[in-house]
PDB file of N, CA, C and O in Angstrom, chain B, residues numbered from 101:
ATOM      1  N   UNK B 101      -7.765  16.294 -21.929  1.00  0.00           N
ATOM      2  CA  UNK B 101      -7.352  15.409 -20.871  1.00  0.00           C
ATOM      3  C   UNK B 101      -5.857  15.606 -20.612  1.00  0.00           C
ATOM      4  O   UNK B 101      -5.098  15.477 -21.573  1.00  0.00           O
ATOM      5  N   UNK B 102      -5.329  15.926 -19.329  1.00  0.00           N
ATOM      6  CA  UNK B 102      -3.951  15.738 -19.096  1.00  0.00           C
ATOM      7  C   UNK B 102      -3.120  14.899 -18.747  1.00  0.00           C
ATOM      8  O   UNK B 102      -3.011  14.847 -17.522  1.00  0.00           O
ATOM      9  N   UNK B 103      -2.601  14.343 -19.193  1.00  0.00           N
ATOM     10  CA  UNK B 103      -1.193  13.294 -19.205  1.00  0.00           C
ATOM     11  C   UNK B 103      -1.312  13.237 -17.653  1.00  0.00           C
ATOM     12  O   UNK B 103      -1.672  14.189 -16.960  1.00  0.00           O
ATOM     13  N   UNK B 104      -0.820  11.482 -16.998  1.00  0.00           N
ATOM     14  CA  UNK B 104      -0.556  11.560 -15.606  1.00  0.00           C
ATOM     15  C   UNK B 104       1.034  12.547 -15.130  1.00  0.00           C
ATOM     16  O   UNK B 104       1.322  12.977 -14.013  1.00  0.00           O
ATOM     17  N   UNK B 105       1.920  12.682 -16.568  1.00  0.00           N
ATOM     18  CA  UNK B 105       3.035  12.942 -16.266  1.00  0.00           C
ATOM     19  C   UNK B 105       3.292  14.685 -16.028  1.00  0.00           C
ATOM     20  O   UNK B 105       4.306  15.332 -15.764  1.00  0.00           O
ATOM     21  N   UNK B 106       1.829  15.080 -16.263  1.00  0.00           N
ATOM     22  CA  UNK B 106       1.881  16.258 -16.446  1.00  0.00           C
ATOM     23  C   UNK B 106       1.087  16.779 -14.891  1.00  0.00           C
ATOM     24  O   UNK B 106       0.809  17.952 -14.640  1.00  0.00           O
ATOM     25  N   UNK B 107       0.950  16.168 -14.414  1.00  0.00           N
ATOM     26  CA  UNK B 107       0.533  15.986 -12.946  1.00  0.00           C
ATOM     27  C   UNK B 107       0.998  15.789 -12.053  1.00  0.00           C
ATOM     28  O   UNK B 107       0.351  15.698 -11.010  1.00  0.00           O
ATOM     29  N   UNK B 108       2.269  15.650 -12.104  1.00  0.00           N
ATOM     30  CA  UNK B 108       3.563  15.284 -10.587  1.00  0.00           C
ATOM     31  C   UNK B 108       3.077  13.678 -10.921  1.00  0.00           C
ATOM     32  O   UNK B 108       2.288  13.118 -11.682  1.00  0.00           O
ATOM     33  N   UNK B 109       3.873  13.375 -10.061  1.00  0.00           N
ATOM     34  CA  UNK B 109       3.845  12.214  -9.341  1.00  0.00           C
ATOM     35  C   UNK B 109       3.155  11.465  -9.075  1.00  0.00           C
ATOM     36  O   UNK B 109       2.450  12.012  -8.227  1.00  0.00           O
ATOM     37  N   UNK B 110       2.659  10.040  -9.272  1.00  0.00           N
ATOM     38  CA  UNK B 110       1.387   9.739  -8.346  1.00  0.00           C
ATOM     39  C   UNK B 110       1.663   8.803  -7.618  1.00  0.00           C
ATOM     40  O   UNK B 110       2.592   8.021  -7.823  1.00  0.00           O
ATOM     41  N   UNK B 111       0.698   8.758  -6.441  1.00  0.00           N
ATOM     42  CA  UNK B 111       0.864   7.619  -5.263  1.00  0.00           C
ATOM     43  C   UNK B 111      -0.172   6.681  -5.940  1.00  0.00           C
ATOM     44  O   UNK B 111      -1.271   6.926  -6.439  1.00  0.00           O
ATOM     45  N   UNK B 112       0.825   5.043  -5.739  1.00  0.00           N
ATOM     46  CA  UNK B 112       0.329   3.846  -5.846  1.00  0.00           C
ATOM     47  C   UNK B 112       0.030   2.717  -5.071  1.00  0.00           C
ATOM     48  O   UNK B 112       0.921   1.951  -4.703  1.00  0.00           O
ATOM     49  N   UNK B 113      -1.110   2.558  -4.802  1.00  0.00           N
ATOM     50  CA  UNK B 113      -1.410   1.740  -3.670  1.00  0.00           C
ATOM     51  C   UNK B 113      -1.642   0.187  -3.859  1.00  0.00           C
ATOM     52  O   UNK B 113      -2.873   0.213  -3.874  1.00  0.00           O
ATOM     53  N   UNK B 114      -1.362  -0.961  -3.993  1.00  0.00           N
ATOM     54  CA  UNK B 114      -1.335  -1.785  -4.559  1.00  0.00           C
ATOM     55  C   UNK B 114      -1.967  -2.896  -3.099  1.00  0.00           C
ATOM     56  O   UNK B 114      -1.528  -3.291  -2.019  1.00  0.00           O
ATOM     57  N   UNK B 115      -3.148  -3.024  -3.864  1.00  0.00           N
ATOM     58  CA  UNK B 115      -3.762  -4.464  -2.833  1.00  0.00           C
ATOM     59  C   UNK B 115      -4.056  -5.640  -3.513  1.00  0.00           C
ATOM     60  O   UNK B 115      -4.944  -5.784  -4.353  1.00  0.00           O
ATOM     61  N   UNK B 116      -3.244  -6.502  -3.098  1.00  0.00           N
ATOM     62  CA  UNK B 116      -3.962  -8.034  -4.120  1.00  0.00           C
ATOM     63  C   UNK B 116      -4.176  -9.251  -3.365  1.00  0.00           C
ATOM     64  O   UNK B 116      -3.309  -9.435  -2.511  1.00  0.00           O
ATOM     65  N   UNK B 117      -4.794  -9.856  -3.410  1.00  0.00           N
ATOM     66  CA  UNK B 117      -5.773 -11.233  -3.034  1.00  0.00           C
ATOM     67  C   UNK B 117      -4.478 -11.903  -2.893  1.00  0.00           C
ATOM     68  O   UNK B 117      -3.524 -11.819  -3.667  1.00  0.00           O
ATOM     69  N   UNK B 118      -4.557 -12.525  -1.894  1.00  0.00           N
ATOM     70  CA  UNK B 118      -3.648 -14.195  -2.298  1.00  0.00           C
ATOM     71  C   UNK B 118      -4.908 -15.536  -2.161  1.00  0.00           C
ATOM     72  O   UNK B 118      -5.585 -15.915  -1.205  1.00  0.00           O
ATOM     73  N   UNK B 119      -4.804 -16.093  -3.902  1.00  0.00           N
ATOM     74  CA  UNK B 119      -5.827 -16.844  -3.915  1.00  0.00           C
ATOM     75  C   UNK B 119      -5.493 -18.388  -2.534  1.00  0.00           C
ATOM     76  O   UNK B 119      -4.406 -18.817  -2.146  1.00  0.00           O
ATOM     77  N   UNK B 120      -6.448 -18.693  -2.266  1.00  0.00           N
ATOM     78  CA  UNK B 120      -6.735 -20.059  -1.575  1.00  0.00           C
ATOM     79  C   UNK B 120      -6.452 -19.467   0.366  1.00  0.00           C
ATOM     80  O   UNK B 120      -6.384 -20.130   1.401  1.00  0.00           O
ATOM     81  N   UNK B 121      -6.359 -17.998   0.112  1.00  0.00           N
ATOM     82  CA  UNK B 121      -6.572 -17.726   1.932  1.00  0.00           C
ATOM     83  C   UNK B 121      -7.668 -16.295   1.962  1.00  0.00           C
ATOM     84  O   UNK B 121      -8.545 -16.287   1.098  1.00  0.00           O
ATOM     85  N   UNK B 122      -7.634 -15.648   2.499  1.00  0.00           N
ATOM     86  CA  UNK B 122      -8.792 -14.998   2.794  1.00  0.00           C
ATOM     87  C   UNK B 122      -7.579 -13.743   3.552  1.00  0.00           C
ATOM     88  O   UNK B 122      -7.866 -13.109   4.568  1.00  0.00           O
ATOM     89  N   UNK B 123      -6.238 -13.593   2.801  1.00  0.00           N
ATOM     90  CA  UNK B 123      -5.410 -12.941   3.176  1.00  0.00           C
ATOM     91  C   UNK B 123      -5.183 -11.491   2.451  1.00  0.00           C
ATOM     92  O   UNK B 123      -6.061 -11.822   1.654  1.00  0.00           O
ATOM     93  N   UNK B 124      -4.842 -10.303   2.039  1.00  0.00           N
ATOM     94  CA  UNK B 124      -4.913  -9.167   1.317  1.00  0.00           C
ATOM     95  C   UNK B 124      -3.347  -9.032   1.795  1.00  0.00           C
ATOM     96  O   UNK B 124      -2.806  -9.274   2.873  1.00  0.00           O
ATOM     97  N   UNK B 125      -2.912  -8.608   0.707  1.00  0.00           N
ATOM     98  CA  UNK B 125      -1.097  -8.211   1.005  1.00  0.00           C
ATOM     99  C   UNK B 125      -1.714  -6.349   0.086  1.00  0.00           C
ATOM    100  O   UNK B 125      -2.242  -6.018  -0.976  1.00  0.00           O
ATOM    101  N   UNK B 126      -1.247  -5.724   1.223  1.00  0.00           N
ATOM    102  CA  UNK B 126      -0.830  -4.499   0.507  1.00  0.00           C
ATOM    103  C   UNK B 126       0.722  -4.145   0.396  1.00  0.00           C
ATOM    104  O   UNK B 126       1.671  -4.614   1.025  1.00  0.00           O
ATOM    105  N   UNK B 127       0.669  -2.873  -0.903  1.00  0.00           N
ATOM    106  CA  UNK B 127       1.755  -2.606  -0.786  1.00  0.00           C
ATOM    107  C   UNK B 127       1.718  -0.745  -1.308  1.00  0.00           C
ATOM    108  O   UNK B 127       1.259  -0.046  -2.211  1.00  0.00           O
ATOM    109  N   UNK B 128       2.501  -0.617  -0.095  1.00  0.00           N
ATOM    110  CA  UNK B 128       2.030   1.238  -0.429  1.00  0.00           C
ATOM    111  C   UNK B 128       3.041   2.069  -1.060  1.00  0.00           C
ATOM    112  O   UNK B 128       4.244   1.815  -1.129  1.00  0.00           O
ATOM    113  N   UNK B 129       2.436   3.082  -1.512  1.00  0.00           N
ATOM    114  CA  UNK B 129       3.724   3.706  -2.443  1.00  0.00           C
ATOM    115  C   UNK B 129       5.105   3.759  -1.720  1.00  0.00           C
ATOM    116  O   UNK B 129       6.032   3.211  -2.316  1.00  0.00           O
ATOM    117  N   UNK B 130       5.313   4.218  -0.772  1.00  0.00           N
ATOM    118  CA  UNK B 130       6.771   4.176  -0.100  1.00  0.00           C
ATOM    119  C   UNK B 130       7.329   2.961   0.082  1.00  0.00           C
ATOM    120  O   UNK B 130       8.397   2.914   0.694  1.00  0.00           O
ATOM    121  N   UNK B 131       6.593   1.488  -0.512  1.00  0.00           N
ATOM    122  CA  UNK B 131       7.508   0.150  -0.743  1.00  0.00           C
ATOM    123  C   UNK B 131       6.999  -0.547   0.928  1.00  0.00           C
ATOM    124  O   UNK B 131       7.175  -1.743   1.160  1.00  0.00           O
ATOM    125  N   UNK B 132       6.455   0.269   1.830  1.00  0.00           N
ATOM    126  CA  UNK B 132       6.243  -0.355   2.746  1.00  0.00           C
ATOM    127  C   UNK B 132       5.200  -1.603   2.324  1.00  0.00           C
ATOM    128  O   UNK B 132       4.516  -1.448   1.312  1.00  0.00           O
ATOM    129  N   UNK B 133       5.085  -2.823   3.094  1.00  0.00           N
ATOM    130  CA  UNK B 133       3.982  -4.008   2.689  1.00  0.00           C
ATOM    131  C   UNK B 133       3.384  -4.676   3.875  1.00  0.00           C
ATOM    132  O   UNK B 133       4.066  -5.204   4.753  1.00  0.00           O
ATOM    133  N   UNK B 134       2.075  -4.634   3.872  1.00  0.00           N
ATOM    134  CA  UNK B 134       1.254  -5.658   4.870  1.00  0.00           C
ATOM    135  C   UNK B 134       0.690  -6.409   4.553  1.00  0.00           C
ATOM    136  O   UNK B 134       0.555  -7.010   3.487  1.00  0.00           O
ATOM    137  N   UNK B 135       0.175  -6.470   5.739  1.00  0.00           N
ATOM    138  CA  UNK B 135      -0.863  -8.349   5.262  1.00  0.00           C
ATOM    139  C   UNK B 135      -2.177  -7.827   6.273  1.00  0.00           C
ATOM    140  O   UNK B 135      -2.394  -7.045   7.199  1.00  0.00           O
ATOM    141  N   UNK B 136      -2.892  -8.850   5.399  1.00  0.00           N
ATOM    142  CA  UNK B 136      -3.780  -8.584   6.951  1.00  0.00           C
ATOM    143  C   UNK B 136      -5.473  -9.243   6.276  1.00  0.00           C
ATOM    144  O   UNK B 136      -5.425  -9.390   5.055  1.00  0.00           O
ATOM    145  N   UNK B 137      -6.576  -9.546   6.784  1.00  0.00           N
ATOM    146  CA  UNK B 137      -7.764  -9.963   6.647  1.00  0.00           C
ATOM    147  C   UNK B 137      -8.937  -9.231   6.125  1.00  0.00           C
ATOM    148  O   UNK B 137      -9.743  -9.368   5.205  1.00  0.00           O
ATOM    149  N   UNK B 138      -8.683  -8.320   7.172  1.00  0.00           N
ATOM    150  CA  UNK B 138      -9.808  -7.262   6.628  1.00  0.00           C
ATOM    151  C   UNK B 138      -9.899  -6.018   6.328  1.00  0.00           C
ATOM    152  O   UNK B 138      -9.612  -5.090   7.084  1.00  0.00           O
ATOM    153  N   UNK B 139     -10.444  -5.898   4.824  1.00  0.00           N
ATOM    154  CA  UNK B 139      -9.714  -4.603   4.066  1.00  0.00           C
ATOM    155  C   UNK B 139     -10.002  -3.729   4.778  1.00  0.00           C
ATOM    156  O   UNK B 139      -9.222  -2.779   4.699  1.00  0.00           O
ATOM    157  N   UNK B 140     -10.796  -3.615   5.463  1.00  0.00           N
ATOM    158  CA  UNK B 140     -11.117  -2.119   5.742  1.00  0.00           C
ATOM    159  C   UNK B 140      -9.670  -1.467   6.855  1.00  0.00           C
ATOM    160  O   UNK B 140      -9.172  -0.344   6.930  1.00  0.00           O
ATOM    161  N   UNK B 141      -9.388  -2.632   7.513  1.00  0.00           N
ATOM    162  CA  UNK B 141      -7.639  -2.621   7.861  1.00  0.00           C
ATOM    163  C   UNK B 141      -6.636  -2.537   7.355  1.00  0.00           C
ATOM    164  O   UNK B 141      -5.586  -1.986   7.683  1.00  0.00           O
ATOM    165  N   UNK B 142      -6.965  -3.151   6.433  1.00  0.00           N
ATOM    166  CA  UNK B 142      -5.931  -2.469   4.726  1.00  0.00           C
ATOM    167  C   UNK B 142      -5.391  -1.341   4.971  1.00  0.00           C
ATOM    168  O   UNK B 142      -4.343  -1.004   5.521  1.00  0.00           O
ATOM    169  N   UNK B 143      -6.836  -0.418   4.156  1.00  0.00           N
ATOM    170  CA  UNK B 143      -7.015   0.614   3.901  1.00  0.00           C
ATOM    171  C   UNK B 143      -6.571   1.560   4.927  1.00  0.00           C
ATOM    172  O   UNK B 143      -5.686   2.375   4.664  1.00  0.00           O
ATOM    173  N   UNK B 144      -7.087   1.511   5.994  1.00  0.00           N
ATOM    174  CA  UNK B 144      -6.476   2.256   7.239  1.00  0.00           C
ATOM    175  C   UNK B 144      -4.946   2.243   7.412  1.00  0.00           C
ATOM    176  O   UNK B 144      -4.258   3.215   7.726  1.00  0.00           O
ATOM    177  N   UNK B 145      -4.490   0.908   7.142  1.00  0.00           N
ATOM    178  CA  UNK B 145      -2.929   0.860   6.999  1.00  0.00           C
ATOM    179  C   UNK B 145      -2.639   1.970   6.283  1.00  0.00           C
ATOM    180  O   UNK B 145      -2.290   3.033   6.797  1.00  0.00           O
ATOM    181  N   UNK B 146      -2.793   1.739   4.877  1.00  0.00           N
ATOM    182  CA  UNK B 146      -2.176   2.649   4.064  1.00  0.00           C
ATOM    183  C   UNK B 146      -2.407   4.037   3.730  1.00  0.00           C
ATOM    184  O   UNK B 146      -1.527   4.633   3.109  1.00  0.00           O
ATOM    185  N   UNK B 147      -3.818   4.823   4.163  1.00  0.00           N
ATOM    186  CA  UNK B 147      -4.050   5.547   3.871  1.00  0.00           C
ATOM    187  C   UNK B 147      -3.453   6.346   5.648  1.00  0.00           C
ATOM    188  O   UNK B 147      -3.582   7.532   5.951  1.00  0.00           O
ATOM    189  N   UNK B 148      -2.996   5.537   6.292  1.00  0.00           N
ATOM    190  CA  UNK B 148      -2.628   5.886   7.500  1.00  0.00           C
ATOM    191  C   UNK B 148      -0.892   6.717   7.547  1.00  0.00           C
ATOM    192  O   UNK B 148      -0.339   7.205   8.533  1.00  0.00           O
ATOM    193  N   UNK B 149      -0.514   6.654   6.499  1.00  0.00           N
ATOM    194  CA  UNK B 149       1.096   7.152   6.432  1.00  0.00           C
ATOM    195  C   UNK B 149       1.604   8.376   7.005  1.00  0.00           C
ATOM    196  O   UNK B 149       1.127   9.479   6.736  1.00  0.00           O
ATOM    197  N   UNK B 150       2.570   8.186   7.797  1.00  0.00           N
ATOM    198  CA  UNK B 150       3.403   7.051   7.739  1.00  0.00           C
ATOM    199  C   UNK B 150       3.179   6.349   9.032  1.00  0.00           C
ATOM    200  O   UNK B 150       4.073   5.503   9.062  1.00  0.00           O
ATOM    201  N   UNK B 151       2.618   6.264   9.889  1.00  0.00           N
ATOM    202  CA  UNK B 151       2.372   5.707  11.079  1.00  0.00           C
ATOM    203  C   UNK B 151       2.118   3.699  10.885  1.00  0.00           C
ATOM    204  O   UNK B 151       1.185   3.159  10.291  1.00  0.00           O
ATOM    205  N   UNK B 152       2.888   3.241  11.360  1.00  0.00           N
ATOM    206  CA  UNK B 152       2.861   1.872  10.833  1.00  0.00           C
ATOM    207  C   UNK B 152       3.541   1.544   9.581  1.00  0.00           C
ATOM    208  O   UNK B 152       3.323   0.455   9.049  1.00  0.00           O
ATOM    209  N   UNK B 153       4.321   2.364   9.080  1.00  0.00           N
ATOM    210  CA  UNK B 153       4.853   2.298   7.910  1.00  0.00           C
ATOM    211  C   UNK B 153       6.526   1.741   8.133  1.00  0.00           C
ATOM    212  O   UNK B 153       7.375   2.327   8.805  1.00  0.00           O
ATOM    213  N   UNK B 154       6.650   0.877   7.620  1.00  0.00           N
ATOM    214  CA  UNK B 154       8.166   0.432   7.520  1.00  0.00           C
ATOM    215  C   UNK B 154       8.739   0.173   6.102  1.00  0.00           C
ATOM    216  O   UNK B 154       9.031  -1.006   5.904  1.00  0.00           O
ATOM    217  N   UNK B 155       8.967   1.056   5.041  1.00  0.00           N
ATOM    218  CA  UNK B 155       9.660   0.784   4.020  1.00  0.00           C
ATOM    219  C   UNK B 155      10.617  -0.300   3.971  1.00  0.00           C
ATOM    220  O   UNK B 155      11.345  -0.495   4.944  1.00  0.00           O
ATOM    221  N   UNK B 156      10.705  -1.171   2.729  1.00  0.00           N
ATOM    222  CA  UNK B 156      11.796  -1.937   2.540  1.00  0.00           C
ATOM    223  C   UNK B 156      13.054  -1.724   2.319  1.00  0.00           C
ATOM    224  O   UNK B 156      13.211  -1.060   1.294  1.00  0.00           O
ATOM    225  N   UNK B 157      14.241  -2.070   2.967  1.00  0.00           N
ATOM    226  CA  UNK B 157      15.440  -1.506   3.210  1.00  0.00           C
ATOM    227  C   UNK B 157      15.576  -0.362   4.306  1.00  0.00           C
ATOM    228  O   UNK B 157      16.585   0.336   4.401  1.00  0.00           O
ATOM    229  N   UNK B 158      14.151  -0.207   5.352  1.00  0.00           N
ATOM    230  CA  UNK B 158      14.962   0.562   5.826  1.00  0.00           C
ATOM    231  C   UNK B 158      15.952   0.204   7.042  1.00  0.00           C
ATOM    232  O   UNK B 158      16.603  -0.833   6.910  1.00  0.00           O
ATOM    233  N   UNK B 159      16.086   0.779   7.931  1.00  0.00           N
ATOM    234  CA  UNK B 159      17.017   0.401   9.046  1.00  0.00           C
ATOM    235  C   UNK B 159      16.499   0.319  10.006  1.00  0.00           C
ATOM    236  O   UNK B 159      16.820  -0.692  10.631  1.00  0.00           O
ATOM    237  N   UNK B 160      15.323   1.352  10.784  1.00  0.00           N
ATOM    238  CA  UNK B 160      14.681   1.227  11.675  1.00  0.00           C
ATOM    239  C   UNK B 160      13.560   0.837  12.102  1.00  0.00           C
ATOM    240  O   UNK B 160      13.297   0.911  13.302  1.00  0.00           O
TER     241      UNK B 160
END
């Protein structure tokens, strides 16, 4: 088995529930973050990069 470190880099996609709404906050490896209802919109967000993508800190 090979180490993740021995593999480059990996992209992390982070989706979590916010309990008591029916809300999904993602957050995609480049720090960009959404919101949104329905995962399958999620997913399209993020696997959509970079189009819709606004990293945190950036400027534009």
């Amino acid at each position: 088995m090979t180490s993740p470190s021995a593999t480059g880099p990996r992209e992390i996609y982070r989706i979590d529930w916010l309990p008591g709404t029916d809300v999904l906050h993602g957050t995609c490896h480049c720090g960009a973050e959404n919101s949104a209802q329905d995962p399958v919109e999620m997913w399209e967000w993020m696997l959509g990069h970079p189009e819709g993508h606004q990293p945190r800190g950036s400027d534009s």
